[in-house]
TORBA-157124 format. One record per residue: x, z negated, y of N, C-alpha, C, CB in turn; residue in three letters. Coordinates in steps of 0.1 Angstrom, whole numbers, plus 5000, padded with zeros to 4 digits. Glycine has a CB too. Example, Ala and Ser with C-alpha at 12.3 -4.5 7.8 and 13.67 -1.06 7.14 Angstrom:
BEGIN
> n.u,n.w,n.v,ca.u,ca.w,ca.v,c.u,c.w,c.v,cb.u,cb.w,cb.v,code
> 5132,4922,4943,5123,4922,4955,5132,4922,4967,5113,4910,4955,ala;
> 5128,4929,4978,5137,4929,4989,5129,4921,5000,5141,4943,4994,ser;
//
This chain:
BEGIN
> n.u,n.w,n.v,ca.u,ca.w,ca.v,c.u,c.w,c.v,cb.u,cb.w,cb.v,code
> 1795,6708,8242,1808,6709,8235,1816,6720,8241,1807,6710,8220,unk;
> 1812,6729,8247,1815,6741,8249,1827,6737,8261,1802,6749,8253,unk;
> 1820,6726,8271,1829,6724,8282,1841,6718,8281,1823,6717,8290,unk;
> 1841,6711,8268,1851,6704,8261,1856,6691,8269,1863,6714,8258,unk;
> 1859,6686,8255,1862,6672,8259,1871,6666,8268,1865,6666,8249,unk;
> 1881,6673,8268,1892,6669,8273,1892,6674,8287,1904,6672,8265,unk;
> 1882,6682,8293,1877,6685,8306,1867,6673,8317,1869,6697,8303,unk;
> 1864,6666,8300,1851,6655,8307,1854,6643,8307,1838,6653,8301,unk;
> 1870,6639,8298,1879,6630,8303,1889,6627,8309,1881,6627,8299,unk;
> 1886,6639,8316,1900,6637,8325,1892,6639,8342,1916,6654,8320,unk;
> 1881,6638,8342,1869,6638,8352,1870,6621,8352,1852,6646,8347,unk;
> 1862,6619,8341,1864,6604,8342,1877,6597,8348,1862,6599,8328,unk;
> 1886,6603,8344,1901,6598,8348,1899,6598,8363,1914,6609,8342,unk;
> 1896,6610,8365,1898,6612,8376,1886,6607,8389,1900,6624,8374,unk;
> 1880,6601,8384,1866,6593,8391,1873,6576,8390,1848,6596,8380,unk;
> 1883,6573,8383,1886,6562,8386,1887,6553,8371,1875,6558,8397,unk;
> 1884,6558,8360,1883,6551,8347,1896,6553,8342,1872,6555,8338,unk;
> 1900,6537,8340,1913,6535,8336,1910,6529,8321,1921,6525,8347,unk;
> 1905,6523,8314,1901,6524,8300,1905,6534,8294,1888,6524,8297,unk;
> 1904,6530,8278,1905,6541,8268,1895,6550,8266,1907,6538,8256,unk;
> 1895,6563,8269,1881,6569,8263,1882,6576,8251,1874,6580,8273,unk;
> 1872,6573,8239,1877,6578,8227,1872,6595,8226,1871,6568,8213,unk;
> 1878,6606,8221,1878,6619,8224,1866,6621,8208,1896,6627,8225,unk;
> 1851,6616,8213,1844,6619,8207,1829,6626,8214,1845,6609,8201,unk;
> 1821,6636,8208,1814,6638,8214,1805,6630,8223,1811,6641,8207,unk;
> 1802,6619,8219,1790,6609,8223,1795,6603,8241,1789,6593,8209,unk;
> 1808,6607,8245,1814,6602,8259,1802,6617,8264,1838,6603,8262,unk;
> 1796,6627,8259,1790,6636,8268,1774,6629,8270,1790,6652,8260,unk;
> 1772,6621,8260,1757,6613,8263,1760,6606,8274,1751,6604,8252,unk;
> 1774,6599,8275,1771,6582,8283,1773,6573,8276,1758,6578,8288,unk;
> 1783,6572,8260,1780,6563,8254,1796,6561,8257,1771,6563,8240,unk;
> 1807,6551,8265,1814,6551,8266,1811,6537,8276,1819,6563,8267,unk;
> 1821,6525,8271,1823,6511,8271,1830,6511,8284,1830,6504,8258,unk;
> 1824,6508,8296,1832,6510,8307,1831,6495,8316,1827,6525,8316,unk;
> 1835,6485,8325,1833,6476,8329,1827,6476,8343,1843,6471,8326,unk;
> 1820,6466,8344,1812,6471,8362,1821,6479,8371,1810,6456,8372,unk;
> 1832,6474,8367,1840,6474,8380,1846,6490,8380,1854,6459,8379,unk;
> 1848,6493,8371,1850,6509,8368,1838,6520,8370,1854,6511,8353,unk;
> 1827,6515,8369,1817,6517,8373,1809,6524,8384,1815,6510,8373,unk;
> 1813,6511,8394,1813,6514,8404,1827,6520,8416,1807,6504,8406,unk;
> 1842,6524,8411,1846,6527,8412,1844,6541,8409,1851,6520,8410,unk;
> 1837,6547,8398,1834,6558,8398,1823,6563,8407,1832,6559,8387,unk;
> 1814,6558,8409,1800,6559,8416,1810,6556,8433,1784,6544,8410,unk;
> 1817,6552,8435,1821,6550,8450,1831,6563,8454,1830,6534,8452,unk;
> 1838,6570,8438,1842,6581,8442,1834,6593,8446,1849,6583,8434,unk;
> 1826,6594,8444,1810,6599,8437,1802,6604,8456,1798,6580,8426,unk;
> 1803,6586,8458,1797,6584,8471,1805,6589,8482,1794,6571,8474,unk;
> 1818,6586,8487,1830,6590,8493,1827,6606,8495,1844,6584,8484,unk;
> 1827,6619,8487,1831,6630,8489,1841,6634,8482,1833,6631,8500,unk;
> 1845,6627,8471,1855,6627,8463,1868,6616,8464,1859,6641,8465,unk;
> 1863,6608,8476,1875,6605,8481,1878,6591,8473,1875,6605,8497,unk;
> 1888,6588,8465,1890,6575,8459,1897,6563,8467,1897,6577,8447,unk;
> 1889,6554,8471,1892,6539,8479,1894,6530,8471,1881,6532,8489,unk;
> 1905,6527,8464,1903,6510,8457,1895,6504,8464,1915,6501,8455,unk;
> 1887,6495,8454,1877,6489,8454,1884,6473,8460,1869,6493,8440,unk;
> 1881,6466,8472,1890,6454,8474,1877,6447,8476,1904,6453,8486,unk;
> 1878,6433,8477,1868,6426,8479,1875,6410,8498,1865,6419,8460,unk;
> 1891,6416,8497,1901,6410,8507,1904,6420,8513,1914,6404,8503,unk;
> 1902,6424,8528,1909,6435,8535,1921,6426,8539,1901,6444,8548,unk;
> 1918,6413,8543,1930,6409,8552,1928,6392,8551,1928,6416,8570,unk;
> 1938,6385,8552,1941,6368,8554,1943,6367,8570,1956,6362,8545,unk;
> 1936,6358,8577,1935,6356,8590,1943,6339,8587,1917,6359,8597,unk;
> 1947,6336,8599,1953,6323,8605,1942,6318,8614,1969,6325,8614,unk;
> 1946,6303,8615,1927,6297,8625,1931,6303,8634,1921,6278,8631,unk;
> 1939,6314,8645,1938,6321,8652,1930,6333,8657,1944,6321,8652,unk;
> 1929,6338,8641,1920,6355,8637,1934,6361,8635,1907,6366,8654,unk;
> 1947,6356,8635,1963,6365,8634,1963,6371,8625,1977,6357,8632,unk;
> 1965,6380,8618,1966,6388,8606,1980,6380,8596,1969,6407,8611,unk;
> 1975,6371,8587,1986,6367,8577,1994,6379,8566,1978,6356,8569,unk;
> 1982,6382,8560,1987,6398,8554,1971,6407,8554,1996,6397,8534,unk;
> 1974,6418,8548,1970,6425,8552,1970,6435,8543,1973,6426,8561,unk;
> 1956,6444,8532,1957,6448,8523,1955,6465,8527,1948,6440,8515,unk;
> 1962,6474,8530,1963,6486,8535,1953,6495,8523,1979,6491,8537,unk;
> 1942,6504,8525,1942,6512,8520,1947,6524,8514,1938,6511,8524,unk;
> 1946,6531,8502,1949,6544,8498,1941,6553,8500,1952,6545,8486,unk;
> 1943,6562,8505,1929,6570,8501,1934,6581,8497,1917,6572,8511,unk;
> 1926,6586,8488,1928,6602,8480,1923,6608,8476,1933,6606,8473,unk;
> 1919,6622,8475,1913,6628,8469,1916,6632,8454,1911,6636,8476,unk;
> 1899,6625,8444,1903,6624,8437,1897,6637,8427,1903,6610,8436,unk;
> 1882,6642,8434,1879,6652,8429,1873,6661,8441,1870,6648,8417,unk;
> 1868,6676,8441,1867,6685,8452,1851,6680,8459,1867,6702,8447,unk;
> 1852,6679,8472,1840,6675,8483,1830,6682,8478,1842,6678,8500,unk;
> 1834,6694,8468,1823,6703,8466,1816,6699,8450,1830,6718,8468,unk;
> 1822,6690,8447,1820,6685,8434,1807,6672,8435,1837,6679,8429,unk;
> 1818,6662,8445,1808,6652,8444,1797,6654,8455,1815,6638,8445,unk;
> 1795,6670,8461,1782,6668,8465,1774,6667,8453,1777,6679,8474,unk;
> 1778,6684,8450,1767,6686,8436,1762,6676,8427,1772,6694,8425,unk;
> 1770,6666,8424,1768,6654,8419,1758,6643,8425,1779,6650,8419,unk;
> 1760,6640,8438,1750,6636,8444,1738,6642,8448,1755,6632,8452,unk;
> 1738,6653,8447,1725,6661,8448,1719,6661,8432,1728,6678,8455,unk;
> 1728,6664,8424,1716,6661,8410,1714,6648,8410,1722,6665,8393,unk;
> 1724,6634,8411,1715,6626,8410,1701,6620,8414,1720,6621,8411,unk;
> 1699,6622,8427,1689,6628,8441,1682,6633,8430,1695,6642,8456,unk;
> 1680,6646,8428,1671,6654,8420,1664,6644,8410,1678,6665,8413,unk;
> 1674,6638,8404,1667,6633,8392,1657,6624,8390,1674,6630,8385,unk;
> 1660,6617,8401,1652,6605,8407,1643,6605,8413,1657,6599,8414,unk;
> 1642,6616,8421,1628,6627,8432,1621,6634,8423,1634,6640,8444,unk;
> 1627,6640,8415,1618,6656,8413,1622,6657,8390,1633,6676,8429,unk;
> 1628,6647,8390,1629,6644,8372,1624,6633,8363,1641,6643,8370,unk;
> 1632,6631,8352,1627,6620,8347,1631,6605,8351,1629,6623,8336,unk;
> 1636,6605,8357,1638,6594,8365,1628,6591,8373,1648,6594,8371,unk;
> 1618,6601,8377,1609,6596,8391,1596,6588,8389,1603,6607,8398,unk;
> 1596,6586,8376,1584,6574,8371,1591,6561,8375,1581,6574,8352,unk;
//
């Protein structure tokens, strides 16, 4: 509680979660209703370096040529510090190696 709430939703915001998050303690457990797809939007910010890629599953429409019909441009941005989502990827690492996750 100390870190406060409104520090750990606006992280989430900022990892990519566009949902409501209700400003209750229990978003510090993990108990917060999020959809795959935000999910892994967060975890890809996570993975990136901070860097947020919408998530597309279409980069581009080709013609029976290979022509580019259209063409879905990336954004990219930083969405939290390179120094952030190391640490992050290194505790997860940890937890999985050397915690309770390693059973």
């Amino acid at each position: 509680m100390a870190l406060g709430l409104e520090n750990v939703i606006q992280t989430l915001k900022n990892l990519g979660v566009t949902s409501a998050i209700p400003r209750l303690p229990s978003i510090l457990l993990g108990a917060l209703n999020l959809s795959p797809y935000e999910v892994t939007q967060m975890y890809q910010t996570i993975a990136s370096g901070g860097l947020q890629i919408p998530l597309r599953t279409i980069r581009s429409v080709l013609d029976s040529n290979g022509q580019p019909l259209k063409r879905y441009d990336l954004a990219v941005r930083e969405y939290i510090k390179p120094e952030t989502a190391f640490l992050t990827q290194y505790l997860l690492t940890e937890v999985v190696q050397n915690g309770t996750a390693k059973r």
